[in-house]
N, C-alpha and C positions, 0 to 999 in steps of 0.2 A: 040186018038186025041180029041174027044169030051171030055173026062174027063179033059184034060188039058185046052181047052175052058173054060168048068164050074169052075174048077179052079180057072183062071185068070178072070172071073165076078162076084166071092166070094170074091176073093182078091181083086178087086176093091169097092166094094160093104161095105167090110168092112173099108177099107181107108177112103169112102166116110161117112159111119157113125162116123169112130173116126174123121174126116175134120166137120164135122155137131156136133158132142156133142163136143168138144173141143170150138166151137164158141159159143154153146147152154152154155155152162158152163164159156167161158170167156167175155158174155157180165156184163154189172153193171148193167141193169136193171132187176127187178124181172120178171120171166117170169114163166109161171103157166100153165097147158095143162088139162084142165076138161071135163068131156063128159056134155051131157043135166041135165044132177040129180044133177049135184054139185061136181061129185068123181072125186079129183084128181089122176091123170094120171104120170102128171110127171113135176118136177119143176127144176129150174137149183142151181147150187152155192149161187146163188147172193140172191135167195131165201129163203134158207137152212138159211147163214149167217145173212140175216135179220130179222127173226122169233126164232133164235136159238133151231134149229132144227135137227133131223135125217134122211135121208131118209123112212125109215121105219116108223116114225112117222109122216108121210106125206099121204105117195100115200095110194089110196082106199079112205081116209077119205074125207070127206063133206068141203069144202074150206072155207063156213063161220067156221065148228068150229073150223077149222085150225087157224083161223087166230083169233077167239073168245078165243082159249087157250093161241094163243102168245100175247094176251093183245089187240087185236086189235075190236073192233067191228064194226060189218057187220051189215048195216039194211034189213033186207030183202024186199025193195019194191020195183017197178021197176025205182020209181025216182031216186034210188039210188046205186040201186044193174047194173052194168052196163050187166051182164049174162043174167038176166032175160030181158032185155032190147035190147040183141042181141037175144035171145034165142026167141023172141015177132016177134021180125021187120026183122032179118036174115041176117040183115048187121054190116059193122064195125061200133061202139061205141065206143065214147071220152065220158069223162069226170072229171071233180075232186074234189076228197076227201080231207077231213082235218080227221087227227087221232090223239088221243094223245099217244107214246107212252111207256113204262114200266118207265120211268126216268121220264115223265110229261110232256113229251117236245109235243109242238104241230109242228106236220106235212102235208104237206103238198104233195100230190100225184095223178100223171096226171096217170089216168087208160084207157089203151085202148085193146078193145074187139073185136079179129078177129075169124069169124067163117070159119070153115074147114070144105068143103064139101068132099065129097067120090064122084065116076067118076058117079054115078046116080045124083048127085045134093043135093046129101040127105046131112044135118048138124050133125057130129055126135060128133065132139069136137069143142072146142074154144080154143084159147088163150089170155091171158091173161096177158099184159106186163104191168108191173108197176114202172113209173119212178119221183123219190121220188126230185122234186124240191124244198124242204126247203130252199136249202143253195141258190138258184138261187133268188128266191122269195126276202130272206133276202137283198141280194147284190142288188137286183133291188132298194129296197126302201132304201136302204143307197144311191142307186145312184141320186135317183128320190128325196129324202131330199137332197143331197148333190147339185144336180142341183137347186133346188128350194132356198136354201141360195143363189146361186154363182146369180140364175135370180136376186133375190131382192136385191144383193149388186148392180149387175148391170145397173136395173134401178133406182134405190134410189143416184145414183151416180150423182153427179151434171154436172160433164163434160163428152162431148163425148167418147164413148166406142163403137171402131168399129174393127173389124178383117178382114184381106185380106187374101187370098190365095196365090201360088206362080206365080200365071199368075193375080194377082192384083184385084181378080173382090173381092166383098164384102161378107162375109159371116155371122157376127153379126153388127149389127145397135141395139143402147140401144134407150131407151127413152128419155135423156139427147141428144142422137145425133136427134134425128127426131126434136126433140126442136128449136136445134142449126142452123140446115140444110134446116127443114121447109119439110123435106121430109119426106111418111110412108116409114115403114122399106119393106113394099110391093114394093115402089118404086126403093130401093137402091141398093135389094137384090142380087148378080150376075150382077153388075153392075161396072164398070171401078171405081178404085179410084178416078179418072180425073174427074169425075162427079164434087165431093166434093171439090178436088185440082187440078183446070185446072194447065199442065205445066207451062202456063208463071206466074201464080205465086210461082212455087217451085218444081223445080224437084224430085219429090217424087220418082219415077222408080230407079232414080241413087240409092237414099239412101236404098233400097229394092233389088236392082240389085248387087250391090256391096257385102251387105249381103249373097244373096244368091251365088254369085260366089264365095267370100271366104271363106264364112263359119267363120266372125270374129263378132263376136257379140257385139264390142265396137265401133262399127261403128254405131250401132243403139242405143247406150246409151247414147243418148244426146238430149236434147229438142232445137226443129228447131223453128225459126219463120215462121212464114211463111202468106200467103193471103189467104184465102178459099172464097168460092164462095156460099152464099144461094141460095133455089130452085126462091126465089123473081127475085135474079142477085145481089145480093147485096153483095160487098164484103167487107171483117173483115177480123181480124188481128186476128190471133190463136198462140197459144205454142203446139206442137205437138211433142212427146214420143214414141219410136218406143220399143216393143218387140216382142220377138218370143216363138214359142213353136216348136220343131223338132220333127217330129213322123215317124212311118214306113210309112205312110200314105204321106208325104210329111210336108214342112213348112207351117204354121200358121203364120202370124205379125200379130200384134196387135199394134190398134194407140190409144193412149189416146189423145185429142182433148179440148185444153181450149180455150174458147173463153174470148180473152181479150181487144172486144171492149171498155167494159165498164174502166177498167184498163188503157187505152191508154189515151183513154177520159181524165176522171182523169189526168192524168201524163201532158195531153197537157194543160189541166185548170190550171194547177200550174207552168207549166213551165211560161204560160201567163201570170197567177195574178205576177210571182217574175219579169218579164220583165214590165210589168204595175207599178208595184211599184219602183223599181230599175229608171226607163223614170222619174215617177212620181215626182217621190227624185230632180230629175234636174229641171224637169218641174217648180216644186217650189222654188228651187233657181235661176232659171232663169226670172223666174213670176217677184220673190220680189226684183231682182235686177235692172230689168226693168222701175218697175212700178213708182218711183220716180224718174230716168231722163225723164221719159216721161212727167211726171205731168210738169216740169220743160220747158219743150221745146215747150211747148203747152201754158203754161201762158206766158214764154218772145213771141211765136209767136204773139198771140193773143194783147200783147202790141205792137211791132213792128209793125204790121197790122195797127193799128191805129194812127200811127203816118205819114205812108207814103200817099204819093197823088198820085205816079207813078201806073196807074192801071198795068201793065204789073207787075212791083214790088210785089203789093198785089195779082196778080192771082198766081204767085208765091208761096205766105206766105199760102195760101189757098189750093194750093197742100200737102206743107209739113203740115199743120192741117190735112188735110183728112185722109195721111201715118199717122201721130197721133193717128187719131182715131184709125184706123186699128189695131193699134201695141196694142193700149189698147185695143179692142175687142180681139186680139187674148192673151193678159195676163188674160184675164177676164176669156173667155176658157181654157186656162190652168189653172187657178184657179179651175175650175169646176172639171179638170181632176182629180186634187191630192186632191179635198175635199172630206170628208165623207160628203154625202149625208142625209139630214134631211128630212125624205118623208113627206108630209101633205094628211095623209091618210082620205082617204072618202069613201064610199059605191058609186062605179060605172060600169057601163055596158062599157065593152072594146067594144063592137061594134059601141056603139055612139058615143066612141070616137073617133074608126076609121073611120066613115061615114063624124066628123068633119075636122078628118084631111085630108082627101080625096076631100071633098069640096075645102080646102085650097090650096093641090096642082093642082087642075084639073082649078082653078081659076087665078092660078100664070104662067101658060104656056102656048104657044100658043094654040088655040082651033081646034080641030082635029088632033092637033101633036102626043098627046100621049092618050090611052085609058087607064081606070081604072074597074076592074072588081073583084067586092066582091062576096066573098059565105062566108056569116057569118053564123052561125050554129045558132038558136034561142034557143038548149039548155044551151048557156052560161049564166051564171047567173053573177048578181054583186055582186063585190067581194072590198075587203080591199085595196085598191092603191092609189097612186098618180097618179088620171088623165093627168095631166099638162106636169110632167116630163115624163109620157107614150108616150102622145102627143109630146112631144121632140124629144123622141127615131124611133117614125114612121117618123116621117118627115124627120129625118137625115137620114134613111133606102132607102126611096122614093127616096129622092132628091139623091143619090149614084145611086140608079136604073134607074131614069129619064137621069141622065148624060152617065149613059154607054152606052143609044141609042141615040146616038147623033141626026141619021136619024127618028127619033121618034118610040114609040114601045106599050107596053101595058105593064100595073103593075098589079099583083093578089094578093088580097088579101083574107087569108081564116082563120077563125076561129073555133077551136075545143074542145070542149069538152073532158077531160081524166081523169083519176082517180088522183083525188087530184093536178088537175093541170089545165089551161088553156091555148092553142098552139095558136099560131098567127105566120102565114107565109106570109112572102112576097115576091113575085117574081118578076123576069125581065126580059125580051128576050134578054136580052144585047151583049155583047161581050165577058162577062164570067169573072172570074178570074183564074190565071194558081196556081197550087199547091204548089208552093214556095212560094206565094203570100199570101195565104189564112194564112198561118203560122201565119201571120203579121199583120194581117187587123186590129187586132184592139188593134195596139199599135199606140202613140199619134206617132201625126209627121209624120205614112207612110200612104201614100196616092200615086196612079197612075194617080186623076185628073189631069189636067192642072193646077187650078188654086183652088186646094185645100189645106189644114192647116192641114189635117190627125189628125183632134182632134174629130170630130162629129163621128164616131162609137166608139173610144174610151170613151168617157161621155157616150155615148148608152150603153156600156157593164156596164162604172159603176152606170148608173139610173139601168139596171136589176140586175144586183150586190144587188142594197140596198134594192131592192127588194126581197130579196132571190130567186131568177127566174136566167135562164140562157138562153143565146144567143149564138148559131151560125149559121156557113153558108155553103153550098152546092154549088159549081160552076164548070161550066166546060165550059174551053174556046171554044167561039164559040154557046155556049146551054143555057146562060144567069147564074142568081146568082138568090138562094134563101136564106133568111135569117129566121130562128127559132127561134122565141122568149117562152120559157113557161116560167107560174109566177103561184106562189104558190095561189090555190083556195079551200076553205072546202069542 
């Protein structure tokens, strides 16, 4: 019965050794078994095959010259030799070599150094496992170039370049977006796309949601309009492009993001300038059709006048002189509308001439009705203009703002400084203009006063017109109306 025991723990014994060199011989890394002197002991496959070698011309021998005969050299010092260095300190040892090997090719090899105690504690071999990352190494810096192009397309990119996840929070924000948005990418980061696209400007969820539930990727190939919102509040009009990337990992979208305020702008200036000229066109044949029955009805009045004694008769004829005048003051204006303007330029400070024209109107209206409050910037300098028609242009801006507080109210005016340009705003606490409104403001003829001729912001756009400068305006009903004037300065 005992012999059949020892038997069956022979039999095991040997299973457990061929389970042990079967594993010793089927890993890929080299692995090497030395005592304290250097003498190899015992090496696996992977070793043999890498040295191109025999077993027999292995074991007993010295592992530097092992490895000195298969073209490899060893330095023997402990900076480098990782043996001597566990064989010092008595624990496990990292490190890594570069070698060149028999073809010229340089490698690259992570050496780590375990020492094998016996049950007294004592060291009496190491191992030695060498695992040869050349090709990991390579791949890495193709990865790490390949990333490094795909970063500098990405931020060199003028438009927004941002990536969501499939629960929508943020995972690339470019440089182009932080621009856009006003946001760091520290800010953005795992962050709701809502941020960027509140829903009530653009269902964005749906166009992402739909995606991802059918799996139809021409639902996403198409550029949306849409509103987006800055970190200021400020909101713009965008073109935004949806794609994707599918991985085992889950979906990727990607939003590419233009911003086309500037575009819109543009588009809305030319819509205006062809409705200002198209108005204009009439404006001047209705001018020059005018302008000689009037002369006419104005000299037989003016004779008639003087013939009668009936004063009732003559307070009469004095009425229809006054409508007279009126009718030629407002031809005279439309004159203004459709003329090219001829500036009489001079070297002037816009702030004295706002200070003149502010004197004028705080002098024309009741006193304590309405208040007037400048912040004129003292780094504006004088510049190339027409004072007079500048002074035109403010006084039609006021008088529009003075009227919209009927109940009296306060004008601001402020002057700025910019790069190659000078800003002039004016403001109003008014009543505001509604967005359908604003379309139109500064076409001749529409007007919301009561008892306005809708020609005075019209002449105003074309005095900045000739100026090469531009004007608009800001209003929201209820919050009052600002109007923006810049004019070109060196």
């Amino acid at each position: 019965m005992k012999n059949i025991t020892q038997d069956r723990e022979l039999e095991k014994l040997k299973m457990s050794n061929h389970f042990l060199g079967a594993i010793f011989n089927g890993i890929s890394e080299e692995i090497m078994v030395v005592d304290t002197d250097f003498n190899i002991k015992k090496v696996n496959r992977t070793f043999l095959l890498k040295y191109g070698l025999e077993m027999k011309e292995v074991l007993g021998k010295k592992c530097h010259e092992v490895k000195k005969h298969a073209g490899t050299q060893c330095v023997m010092e402990e900076k480098y030799c990782p043996l001597l260095r566990a064989r010092k300190t008595g624990e496990q040892v990292e490190m890594t070599q570069y070698h060149i090997n028999a073809r010229g090719e340089r490698r690259e090899l992570i050496l780590i150094m375990y020492p094998l105690r016996s049950r007294s504690g004592k060291i009496k071999y190491f191992i030695e496992l060498a695992r040869d990352v050349t090709f990991y190494r390579i791949l890495l810096k193709k990865f790490q170039a390949s990333e490094k192009r795909f970063r500098t397309i990405l931020d060199t990119a003028t438009d927004a370049i941002l990536s969501i996840d499939e629960k929508q929070r943020i995972v690339l924000f470019n440089n182009a977006a932080q621009k856009i948005f006003g946001y760091s990418r520290k800010e953005v980061l795992g962050q709701d796309l809502n941020l960027l696209i509140p829903p009530q400007f653009g269902n964005n969820y749906r166009f992402v949601s739909d995606f991802l539930d059918k799996r139809k990727p021409d639902i996403l190939e198409k550029t949306l309009s849409l509103t987006a919102l800055r970190k200021s509040g400020e909101k713009f009009p965008i073109e935004l492009s949806l794609s994707f990337l599918e991985m085992a990992g889950g979906v990727t979208v990607t939003a590419i993001i233009r911003d086309v305020s500037e575009q819109k702008y543009l588009e809305k200036k030319l819509l205006q300038s062809e409705r200002l000229a198209a108005v204009g066109h009439s404006a001047a044949h209705v001018a020059h059709e005018l302008k000689n029955p009037l002369m006419i009805i104005g000299a037989f009045s003016n004779q008639i006048k003087k013939s009668l004694d009936d004063d009732n008769d003559r307070k009469k004829l004095d009425m229809i002189l006054e409508e007279v005048r009126r009718l030629e003051r407002l031809v005279a204006d439309l004159g203004d509308v459709t003329k090219e303007y001829s500036l009489i330029r001079r070297k002037a400070d816009i702030n004295s001439v706002i200070k003149d024209v502010i004197k004028i109107m705080d002098g024309a209206y009741p006193v304590g009705k309405y208040h007037f409050r400048e912040f004129l910037s003292p780094e504006v300098e004088e510049f190339n203009c027409d004072p007079d028609k500048l002074k035109q242009v403010f006084i039609n801006i006021i008088t529009n703002g003075l009227e919209a507080m009927a109940q009296g109210g306060s004008i601001t005016v402020s002057t700025k400084r910019m790069p190659g340009r000078i800003e002039v705003r004016i403001s109003d606490n008014g009543i505001g203009i509604p967005e359908n409104e604003l379309q139109r403001i500064f076409e001749p003829f529409y007007t919301t006063r009561k008892n306005g001729a809708g020609l005075g912001l019209a002449i105003s756009y074309k005095i900045i017109e000739a100026h090469e400068g531009d004007i608009a305006v800001m209003s929201r009903p209820g919050e009052g109306t600002t109007f923006i004037v810049q004019l070109p300065s060196p």
